[in-house]
Residue frames as a rotation matrix with the C-alpha (Angstrom) as fourth column:
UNK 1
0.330 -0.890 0.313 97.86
0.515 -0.108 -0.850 104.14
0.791 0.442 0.423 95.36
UNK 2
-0.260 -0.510 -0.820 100.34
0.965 -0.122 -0.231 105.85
0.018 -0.852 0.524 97.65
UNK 3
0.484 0.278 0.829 99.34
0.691 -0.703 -0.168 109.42
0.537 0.654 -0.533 98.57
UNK 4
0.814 -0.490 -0.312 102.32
-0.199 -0.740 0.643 110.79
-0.546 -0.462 -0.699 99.81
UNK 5
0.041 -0.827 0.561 105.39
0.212 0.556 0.803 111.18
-0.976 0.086 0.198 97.75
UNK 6
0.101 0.132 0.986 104.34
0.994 -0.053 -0.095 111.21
0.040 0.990 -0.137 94.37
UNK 7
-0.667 -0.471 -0.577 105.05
0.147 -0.843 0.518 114.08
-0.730 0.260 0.631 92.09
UNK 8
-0.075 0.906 0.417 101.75
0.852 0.276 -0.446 115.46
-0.519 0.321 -0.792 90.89
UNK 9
-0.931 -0.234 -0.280 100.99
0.169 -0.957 0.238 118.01
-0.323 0.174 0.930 88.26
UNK 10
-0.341 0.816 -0.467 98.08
0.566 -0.218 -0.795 119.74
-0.750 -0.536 -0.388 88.42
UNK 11
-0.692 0.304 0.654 96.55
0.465 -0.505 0.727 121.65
0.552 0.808 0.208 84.80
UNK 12
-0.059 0.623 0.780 94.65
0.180 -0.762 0.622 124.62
0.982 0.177 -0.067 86.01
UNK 13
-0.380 -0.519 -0.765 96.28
0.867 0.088 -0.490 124.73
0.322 -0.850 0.417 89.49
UNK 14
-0.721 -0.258 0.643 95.63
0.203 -0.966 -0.160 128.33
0.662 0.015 0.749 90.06
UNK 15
-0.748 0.548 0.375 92.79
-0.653 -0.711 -0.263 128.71
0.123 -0.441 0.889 91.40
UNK 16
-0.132 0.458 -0.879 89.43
-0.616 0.657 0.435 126.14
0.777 0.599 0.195 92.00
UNK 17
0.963 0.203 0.176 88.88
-0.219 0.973 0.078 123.11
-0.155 -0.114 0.981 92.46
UNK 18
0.440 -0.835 -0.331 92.84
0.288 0.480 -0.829 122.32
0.851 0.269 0.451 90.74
UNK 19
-0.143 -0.587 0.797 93.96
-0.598 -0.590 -0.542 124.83
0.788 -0.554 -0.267 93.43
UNK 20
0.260 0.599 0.757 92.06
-0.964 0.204 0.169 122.92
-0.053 -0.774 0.631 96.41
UNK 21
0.990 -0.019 0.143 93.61
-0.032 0.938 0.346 119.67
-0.141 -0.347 0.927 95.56
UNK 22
0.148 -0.974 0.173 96.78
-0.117 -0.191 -0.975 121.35
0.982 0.124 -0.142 95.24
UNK 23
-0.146 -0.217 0.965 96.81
-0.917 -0.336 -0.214 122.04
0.371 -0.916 -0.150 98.68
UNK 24
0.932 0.051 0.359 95.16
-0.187 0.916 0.355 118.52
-0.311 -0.398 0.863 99.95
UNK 25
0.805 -0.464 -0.370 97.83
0.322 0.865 -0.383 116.66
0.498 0.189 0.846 97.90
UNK 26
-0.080 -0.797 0.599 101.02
-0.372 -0.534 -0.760 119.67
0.925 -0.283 -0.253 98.93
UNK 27
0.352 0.438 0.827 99.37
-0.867 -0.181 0.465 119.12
0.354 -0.880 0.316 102.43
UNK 28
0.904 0.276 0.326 99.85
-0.399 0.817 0.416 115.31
-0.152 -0.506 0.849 102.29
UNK 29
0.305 -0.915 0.264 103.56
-0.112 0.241 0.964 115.17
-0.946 -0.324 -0.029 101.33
UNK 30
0.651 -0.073 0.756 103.27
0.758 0.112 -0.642 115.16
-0.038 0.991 0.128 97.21
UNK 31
-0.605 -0.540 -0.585 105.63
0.282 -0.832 0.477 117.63
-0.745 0.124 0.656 95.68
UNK 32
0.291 0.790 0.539 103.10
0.869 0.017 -0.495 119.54
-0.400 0.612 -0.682 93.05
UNK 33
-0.865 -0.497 -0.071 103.53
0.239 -0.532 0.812 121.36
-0.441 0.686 0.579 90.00
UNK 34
0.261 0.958 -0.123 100.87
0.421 -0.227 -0.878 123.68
-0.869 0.177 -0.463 89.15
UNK 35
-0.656 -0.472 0.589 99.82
0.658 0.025 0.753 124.58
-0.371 0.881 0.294 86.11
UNK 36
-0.127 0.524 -0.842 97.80
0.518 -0.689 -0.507 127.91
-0.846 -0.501 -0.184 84.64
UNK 37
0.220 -0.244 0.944 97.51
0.965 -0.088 -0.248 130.54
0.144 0.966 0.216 82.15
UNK 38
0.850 0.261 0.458 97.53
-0.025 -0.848 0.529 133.37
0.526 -0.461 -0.715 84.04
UNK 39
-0.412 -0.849 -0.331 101.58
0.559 0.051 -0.827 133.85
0.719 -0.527 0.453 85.40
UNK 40
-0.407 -0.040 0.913 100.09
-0.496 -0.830 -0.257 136.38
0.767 -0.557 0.318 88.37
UNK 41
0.420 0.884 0.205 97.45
-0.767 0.225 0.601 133.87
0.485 -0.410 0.772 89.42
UNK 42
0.443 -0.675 -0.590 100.09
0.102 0.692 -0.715 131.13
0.891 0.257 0.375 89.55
UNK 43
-0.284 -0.932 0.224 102.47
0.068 -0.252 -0.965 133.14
0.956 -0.259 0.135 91.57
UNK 44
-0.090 0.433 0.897 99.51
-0.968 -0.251 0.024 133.70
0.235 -0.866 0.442 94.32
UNK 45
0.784 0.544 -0.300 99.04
-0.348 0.785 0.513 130.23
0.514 -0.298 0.804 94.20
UNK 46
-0.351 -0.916 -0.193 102.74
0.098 0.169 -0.981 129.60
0.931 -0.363 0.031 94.80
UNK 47
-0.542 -0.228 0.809 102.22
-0.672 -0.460 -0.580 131.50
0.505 -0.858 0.097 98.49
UNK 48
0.273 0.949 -0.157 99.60
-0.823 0.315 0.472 128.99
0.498 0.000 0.867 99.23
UNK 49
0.908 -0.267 -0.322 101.77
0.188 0.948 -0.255 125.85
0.374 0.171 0.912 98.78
UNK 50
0.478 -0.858 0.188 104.96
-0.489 -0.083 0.868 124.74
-0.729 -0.507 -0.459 100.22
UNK 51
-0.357 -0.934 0.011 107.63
-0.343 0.142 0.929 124.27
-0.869 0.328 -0.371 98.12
UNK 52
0.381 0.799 0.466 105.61
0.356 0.338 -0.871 124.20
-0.853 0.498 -0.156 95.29
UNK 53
-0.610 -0.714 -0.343 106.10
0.190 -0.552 0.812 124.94
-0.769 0.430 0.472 91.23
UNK 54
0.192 0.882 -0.430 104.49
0.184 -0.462 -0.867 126.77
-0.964 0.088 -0.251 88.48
UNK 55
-0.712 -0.590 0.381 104.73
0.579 -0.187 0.793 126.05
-0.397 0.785 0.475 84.93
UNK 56
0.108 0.884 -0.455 102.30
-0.150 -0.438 -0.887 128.78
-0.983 0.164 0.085 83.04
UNK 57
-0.931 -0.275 -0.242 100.85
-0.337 0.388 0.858 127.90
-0.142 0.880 -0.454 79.74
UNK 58
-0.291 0.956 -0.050 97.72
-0.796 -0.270 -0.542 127.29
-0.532 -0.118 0.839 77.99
UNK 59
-0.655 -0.005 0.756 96.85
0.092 0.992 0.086 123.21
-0.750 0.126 -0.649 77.50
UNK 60
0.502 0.862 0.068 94.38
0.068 0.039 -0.997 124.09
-0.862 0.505 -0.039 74.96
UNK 61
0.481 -0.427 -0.766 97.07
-0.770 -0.623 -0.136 125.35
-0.419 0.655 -0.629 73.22
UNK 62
0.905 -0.374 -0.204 99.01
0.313 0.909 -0.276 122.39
0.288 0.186 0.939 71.15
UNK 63
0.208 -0.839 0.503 102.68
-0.101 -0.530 -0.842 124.50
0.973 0.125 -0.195 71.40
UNK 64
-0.300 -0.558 0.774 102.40
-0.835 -0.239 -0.496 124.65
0.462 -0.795 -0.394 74.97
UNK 65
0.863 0.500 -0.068 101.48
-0.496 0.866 0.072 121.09
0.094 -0.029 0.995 75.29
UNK 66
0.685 -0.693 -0.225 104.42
0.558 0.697 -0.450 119.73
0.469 0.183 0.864 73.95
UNK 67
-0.275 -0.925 0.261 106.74
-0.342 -0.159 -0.926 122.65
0.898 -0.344 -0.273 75.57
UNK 68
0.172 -0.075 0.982 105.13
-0.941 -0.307 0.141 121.81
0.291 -0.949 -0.123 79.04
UNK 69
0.967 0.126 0.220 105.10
-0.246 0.685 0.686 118.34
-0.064 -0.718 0.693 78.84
UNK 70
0.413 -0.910 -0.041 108.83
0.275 0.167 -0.947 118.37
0.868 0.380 0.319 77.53
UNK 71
-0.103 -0.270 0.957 109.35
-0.694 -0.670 -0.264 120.52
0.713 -0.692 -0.118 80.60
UNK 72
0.741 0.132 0.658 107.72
-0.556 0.671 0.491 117.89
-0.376 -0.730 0.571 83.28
UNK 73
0.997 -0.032 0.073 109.81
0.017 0.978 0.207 115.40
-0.078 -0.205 0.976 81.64
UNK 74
-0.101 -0.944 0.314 113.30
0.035 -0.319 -0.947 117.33
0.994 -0.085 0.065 81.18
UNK 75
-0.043 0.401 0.915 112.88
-0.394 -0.848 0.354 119.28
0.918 -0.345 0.194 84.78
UNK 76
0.025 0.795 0.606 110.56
-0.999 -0.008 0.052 116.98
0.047 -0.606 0.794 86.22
UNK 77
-0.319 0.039 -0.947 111.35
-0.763 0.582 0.281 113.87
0.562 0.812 -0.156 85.59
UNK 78
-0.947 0.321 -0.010 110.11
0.285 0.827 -0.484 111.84
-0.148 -0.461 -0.875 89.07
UNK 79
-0.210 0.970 -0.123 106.40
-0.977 -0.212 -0.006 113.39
-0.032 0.119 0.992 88.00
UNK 80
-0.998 -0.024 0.053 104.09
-0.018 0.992 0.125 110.26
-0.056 0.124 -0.991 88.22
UNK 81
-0.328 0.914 -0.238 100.74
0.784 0.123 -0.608 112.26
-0.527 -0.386 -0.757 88.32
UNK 82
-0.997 -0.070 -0.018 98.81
0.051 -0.858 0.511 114.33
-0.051 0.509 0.859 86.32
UNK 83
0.029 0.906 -0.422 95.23
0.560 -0.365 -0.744 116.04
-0.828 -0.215 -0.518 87.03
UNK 84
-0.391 0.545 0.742 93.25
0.797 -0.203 0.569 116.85
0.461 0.814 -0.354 83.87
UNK 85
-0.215 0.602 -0.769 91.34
0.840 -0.287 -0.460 119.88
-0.498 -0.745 -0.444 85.47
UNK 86
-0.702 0.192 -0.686 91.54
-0.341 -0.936 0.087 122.91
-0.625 0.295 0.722 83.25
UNK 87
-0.439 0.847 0.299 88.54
0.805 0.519 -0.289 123.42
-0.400 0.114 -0.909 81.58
UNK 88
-0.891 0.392 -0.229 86.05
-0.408 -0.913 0.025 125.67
-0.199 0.115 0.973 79.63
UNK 89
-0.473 0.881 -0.029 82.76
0.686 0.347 -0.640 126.29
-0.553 -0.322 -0.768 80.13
UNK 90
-0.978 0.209 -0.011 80.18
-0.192 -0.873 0.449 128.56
0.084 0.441 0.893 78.26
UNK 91
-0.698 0.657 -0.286 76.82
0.521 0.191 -0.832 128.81
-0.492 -0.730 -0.475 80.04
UNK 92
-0.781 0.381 -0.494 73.86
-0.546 -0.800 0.247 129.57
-0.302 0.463 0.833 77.35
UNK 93
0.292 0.883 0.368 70.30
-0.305 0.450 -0.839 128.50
-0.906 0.133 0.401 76.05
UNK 94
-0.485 -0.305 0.820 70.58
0.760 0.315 0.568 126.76
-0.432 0.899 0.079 72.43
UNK 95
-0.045 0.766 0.642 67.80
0.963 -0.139 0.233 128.87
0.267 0.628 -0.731 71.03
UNK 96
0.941 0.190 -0.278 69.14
0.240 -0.958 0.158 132.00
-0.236 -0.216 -0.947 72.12
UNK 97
0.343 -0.849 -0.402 72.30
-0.144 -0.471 0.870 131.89
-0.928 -0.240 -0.284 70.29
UNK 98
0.820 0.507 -0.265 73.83
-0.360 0.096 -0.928 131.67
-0.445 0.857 0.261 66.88
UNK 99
-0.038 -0.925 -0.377 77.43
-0.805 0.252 -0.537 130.62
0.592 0.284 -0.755 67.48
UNK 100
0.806 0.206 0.554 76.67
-0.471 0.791 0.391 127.16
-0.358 -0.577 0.734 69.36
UNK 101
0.888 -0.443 0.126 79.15
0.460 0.857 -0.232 125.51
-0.005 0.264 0.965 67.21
UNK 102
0.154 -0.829 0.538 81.91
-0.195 -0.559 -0.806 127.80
0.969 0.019 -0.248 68.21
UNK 103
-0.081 -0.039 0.996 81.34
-0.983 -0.164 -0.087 127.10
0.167 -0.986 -0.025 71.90
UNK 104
0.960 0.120 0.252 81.04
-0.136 0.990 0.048 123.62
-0.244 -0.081 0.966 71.39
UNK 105
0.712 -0.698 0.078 84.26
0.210 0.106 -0.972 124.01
0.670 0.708 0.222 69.40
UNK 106
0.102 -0.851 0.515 86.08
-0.546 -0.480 -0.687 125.25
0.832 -0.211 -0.513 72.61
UNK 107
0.344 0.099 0.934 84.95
-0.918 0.244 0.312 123.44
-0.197 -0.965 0.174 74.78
UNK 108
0.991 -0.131 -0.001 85.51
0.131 0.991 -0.041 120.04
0.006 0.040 0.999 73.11
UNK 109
0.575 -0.814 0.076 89.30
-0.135 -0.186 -0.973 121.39
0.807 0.550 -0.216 72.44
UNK 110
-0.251 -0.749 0.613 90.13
-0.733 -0.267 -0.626 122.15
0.633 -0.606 -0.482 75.94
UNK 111
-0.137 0.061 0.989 88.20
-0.929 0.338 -0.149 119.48
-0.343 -0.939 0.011 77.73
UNK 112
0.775 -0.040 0.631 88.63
0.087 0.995 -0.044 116.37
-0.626 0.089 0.775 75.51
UNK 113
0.827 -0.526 0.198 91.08
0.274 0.070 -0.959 117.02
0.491 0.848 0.202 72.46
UNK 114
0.274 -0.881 0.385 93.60
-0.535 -0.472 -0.701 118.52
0.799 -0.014 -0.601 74.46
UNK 115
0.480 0.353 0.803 93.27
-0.824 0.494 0.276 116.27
-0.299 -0.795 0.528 77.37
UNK 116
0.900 0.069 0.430 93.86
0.148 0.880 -0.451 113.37
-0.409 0.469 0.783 75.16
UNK 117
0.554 -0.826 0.106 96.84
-0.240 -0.280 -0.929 114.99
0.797 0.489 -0.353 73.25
UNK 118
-0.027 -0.569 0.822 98.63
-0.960 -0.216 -0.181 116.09
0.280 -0.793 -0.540 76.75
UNK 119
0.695 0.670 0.262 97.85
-0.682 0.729 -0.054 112.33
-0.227 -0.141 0.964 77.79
UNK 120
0.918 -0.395 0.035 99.48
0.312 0.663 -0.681 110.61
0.246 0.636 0.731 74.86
UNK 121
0.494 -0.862 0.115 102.61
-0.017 -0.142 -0.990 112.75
0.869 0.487 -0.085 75.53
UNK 122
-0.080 -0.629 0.773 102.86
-0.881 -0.319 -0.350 111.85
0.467 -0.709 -0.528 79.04
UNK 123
0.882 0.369 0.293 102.08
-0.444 0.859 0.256 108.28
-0.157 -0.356 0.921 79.11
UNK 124
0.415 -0.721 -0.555 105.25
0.192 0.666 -0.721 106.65
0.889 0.192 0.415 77.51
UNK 125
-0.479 -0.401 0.781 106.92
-0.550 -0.556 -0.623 108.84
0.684 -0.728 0.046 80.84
UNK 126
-0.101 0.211 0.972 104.37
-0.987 -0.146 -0.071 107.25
0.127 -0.966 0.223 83.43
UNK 127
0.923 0.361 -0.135 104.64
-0.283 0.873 0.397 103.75
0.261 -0.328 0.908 82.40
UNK 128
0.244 -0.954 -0.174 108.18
-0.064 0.164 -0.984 104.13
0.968 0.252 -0.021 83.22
UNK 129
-0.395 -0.324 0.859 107.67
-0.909 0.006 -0.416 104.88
0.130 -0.946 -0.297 87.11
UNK 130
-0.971 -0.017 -0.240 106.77
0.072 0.932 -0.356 101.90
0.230 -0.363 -0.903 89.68
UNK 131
-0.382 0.919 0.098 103.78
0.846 0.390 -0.362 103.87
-0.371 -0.056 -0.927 90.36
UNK 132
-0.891 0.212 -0.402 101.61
-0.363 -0.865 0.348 106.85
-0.274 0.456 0.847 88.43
UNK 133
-0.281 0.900 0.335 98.10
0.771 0.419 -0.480 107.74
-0.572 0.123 -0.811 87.75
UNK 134
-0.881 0.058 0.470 96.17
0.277 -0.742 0.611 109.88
0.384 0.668 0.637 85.35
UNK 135
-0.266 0.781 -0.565 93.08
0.797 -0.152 -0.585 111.74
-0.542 -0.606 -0.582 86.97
UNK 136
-0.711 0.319 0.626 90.77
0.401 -0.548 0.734 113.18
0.578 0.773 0.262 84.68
UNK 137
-0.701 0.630 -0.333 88.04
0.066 -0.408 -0.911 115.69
-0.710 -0.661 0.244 86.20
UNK 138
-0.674 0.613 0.413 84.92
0.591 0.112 0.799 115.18
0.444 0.782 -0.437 84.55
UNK 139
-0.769 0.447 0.456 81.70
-0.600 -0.751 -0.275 116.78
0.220 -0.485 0.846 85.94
UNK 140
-0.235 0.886 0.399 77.60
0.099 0.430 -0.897 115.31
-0.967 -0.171 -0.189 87.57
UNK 141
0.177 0.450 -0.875 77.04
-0.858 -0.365 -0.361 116.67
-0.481 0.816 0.321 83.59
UNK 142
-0.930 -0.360 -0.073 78.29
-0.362 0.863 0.353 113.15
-0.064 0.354 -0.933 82.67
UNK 143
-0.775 0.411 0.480 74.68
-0.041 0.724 -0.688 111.97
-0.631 -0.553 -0.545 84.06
UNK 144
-0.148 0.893 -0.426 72.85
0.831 -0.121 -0.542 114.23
-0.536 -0.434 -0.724 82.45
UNK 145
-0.374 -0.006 0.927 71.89
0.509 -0.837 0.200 117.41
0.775 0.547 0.316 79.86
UNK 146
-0.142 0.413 -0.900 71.51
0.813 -0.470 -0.344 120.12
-0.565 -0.780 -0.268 81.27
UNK 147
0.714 0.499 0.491 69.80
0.665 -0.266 -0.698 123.16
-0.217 0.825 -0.521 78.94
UNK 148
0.989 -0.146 0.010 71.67
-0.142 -0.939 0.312 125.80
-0.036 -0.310 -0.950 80.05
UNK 149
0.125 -0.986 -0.111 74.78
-0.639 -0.166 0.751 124.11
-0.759 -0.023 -0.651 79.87
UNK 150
0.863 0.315 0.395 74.45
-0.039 0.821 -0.570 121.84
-0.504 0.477 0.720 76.46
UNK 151
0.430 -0.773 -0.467 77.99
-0.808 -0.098 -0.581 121.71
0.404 0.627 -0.667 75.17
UNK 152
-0.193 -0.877 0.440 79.98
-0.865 -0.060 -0.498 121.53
0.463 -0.477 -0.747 77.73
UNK 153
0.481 0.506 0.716 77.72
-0.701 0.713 -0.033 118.74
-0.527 -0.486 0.697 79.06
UNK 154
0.968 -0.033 -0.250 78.49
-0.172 0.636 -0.752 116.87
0.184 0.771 0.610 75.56
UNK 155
-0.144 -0.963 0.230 82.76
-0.611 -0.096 -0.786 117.71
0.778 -0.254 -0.575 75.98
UNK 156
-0.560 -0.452 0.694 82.77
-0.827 0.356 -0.435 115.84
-0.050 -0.818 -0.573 79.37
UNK 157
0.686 0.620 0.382 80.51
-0.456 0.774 -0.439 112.97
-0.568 0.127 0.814 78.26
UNK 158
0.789 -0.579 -0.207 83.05
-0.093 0.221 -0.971 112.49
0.608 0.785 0.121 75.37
UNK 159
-0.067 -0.989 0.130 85.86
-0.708 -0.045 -0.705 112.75
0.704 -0.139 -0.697 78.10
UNK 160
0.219 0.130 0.967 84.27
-0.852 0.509 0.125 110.22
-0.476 -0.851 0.222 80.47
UNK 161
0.960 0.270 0.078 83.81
-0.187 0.820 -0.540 107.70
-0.210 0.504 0.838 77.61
UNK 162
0.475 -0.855 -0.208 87.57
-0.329 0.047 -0.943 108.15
0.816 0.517 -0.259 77.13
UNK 163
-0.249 -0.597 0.762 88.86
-0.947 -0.015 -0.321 108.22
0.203 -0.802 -0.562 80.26
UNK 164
0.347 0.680 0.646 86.90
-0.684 0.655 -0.322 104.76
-0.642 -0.330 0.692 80.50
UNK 165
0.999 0.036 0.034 88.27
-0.002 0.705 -0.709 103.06
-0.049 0.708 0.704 77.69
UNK 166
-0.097 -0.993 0.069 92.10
-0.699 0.019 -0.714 104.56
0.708 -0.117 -0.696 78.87
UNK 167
-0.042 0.063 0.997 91.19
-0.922 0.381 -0.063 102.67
-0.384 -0.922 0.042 82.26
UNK 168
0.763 0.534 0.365 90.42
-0.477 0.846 -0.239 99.51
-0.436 0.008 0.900 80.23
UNK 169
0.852 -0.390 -0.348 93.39
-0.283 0.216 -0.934 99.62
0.439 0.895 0.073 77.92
UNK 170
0.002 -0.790 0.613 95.76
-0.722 -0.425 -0.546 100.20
0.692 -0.441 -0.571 80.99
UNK 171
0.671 0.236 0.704 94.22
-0.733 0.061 0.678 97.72
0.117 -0.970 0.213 83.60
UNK 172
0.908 -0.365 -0.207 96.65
0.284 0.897 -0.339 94.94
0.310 0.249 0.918 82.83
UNK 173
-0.192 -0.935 0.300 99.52
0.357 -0.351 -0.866 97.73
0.914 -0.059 0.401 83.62
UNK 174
0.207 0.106 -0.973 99.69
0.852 0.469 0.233 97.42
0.481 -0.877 0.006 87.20
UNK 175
-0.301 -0.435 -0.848 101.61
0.824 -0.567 -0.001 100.49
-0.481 -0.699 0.529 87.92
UNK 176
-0.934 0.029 0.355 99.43
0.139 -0.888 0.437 102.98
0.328 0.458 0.826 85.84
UNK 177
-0.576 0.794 -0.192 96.27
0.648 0.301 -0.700 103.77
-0.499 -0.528 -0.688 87.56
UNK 178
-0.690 0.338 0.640 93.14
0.344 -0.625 0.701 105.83
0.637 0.704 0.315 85.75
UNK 179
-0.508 0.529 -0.680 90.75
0.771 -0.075 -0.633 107.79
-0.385 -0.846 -0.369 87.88
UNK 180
-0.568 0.421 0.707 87.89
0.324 -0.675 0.663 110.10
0.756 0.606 0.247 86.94
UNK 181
-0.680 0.243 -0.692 86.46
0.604 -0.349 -0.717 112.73
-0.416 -0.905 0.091 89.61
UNK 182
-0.163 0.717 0.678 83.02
0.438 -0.563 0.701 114.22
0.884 0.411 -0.223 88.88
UNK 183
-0.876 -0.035 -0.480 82.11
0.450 -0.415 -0.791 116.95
-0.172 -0.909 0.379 90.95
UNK 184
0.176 0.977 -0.123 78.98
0.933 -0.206 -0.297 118.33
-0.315 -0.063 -0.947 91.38
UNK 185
0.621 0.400 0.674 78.12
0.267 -0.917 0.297 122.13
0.737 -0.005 -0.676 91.20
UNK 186
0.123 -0.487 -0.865 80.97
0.974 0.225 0.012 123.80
0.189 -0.844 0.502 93.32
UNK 187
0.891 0.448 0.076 81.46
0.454 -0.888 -0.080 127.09
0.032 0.105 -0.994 94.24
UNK 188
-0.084 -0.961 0.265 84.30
0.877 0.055 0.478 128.36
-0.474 0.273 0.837 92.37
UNK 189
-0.149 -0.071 -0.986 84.82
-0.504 -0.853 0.137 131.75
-0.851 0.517 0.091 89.84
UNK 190
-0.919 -0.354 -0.173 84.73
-0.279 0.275 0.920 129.30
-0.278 0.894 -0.351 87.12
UNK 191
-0.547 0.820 -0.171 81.44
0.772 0.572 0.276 128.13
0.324 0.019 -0.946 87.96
UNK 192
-0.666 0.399 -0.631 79.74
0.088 -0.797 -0.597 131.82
-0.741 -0.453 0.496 89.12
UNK 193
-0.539 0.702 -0.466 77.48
-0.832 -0.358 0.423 132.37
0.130 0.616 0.777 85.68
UNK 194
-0.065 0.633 -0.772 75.76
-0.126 0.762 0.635 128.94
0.990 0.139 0.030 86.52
UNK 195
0.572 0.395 0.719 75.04
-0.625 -0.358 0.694 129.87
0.532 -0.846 0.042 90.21
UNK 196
-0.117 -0.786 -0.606 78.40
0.402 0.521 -0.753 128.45
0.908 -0.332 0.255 91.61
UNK 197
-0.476 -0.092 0.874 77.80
-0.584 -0.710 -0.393 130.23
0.657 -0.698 0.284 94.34
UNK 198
0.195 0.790 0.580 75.25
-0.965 0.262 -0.032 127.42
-0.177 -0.554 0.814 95.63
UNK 199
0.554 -0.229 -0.800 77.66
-0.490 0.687 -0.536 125.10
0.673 0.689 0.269 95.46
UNK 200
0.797 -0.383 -0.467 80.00
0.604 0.498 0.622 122.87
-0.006 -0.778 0.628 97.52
UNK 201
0.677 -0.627 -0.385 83.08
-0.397 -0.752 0.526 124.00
-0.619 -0.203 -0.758 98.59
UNK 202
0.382 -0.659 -0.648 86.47
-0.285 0.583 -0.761 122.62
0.879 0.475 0.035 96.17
UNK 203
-0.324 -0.728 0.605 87.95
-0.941 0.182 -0.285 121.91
0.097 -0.661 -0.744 99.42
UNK 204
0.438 0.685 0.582 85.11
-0.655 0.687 -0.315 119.00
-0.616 -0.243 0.750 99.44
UNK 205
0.838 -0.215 -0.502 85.79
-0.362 0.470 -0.805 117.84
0.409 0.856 0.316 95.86
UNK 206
0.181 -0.965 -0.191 89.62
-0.634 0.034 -0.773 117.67
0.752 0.261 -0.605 96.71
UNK 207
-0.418 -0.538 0.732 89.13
-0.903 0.336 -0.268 115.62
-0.102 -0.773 -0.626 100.17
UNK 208
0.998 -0.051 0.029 86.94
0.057 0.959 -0.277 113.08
-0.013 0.278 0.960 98.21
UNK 209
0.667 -0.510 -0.543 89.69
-0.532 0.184 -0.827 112.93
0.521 0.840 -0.148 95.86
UNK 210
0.000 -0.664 0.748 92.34
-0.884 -0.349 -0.310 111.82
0.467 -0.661 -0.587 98.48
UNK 211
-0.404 0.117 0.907 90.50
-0.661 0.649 -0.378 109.23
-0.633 -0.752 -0.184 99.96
UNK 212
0.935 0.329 0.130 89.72
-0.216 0.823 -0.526 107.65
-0.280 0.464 0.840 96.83
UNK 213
0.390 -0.750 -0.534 93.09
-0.665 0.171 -0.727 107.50
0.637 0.639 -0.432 95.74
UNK 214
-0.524 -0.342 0.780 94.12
-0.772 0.577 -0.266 105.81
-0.359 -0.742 -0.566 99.30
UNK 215
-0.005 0.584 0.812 91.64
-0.510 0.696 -0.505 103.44
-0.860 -0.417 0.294 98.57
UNK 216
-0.885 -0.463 0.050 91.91
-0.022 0.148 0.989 102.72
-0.466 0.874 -0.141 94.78
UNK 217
0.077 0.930 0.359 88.35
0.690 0.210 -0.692 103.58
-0.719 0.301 -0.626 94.05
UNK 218
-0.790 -0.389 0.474 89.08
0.613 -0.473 0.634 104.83
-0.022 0.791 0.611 89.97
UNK 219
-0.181 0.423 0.888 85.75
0.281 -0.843 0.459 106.75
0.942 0.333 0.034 89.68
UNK 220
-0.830 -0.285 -0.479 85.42
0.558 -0.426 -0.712 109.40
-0.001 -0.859 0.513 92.23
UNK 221
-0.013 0.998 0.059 81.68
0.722 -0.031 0.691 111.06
0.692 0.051 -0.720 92.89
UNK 222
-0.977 -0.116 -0.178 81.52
0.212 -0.546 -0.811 114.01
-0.003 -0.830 0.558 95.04
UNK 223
-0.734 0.605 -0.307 78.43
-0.621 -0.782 -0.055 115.62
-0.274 0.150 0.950 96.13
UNK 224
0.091 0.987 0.131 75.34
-0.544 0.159 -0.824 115.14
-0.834 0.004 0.551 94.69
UNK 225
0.066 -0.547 -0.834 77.18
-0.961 0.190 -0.201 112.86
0.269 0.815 -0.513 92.25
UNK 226
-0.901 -0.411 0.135 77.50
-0.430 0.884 -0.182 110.00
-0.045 -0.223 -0.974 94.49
UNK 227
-0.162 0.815 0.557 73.64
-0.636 0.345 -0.690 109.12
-0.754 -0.466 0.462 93.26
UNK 228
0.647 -0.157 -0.747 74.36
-0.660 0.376 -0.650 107.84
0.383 0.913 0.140 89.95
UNK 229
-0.503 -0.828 -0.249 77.11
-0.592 0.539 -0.599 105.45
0.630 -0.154 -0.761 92.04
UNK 230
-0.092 0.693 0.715 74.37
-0.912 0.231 -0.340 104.01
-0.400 -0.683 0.610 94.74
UNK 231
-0.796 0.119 -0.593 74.23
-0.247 0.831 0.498 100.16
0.552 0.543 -0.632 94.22
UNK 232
-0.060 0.935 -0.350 71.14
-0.625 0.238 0.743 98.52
0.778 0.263 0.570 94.46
């Protein structure tokens, strides 16, 4: 697809990995609309970006679902992109806890149920432009359990298997594209209690991202991710 032009909005913009392909995409001529819960964190991102905008609001939430995407599509209405990225994460051992099914319970909300909601209410909107993609961020946890992270693994398994079966339902619609970016271990604030610190940089994640979109390659591997893609 084209990556200049397009009017991309960005869920968890603030800061990251969302932040870090703000910039790439702001960088490459897109007009982007970040997106946050945090209205301070926002505004710093603002200084980052040129001519950038900030709607704040929490996607987990259903309420600010429908007001933000009502917003993108009152407001906003040449949007044609939209990055899945916000996320929760909750970094613990099974056997050392006694509320697993509460942390499972956020995590599937914000990284598949809401995902999927926010979707549905911006698709009738993107099959309307000439061109528009959805880009879900999944994670390398797609490949793989990991002990220490056993929810949140499960949440982004459940959002690959979707994001896969939107990509199948859509391929016939020429001008909607579906893309899913797994990043590895990056070193982010979101990712510090699971040694994020020995990670890549998000600038990394975000200049895959870029060059797959130039190229139309729908799943996107970064990192130690791109071994599970290796053909034979």
């Amino acid at each position: 697809m084209k990556t200049t032009g397009n009017t991309i909005f960005i869920s968890g913009g603030s800061a990251g990995i969302g932040l870090a392909i703000a910039k790439k995409l702001n960088t490459a001529g897109n007009q982007v609309i970040i997106n946050g819960r945090n209205e301070e964190r926002l505004q710093n991102a603002l200084k980052e970006l040129d001519n950038a905008v900030a709607i704040q609001g929490d996607l987990s939430v259903e309420a600010d679902r429908i007001r933000i995407a009502t917003e993108l599509k009152k407001n906003h209405p040449e949007v044609n992109v939209i990055i899945n990225n916000a996320g929760a994460a909750f970094a613990y051992i099974l056997n050392e806890t006694t509320n697993a099914h509460e942390k499972a319970a956020e995590e599937m909300n914000t990284n598949y149920f809401s995902i999927i909601h926010f979707t549905e209410l911006l698709l009738p909107h993107l099959l309307q432009q000439t061109a528009a993609a959805v880009i879900n961020v999944s994670s390398i946890v797609v490949f793989g359990a990991h002990k220490v992270l056993p929810t949140y693994g499960a949440s982004k398994a459940a959002l690959h298997n979707y994001t896969v079966a939107l990509r199948q339902t859509y391929e016939a619609q020429k001008n909607v594209q579906i893309y899913e970016l797994y990043p590895p271990l990056v070193n982010t604030e979101f990712s510090a209690g699971i040694g994020g610190a020995d990670g890549i940089p998000p600038a990394e994640v975000a200049d895959e991202l870029l060059l797959a979109l130039e190229k139309d390659q729908f799943d996107v591997p970064v990192g130690d991710a791109k071994q599970f893609f290796k053909k034979d």
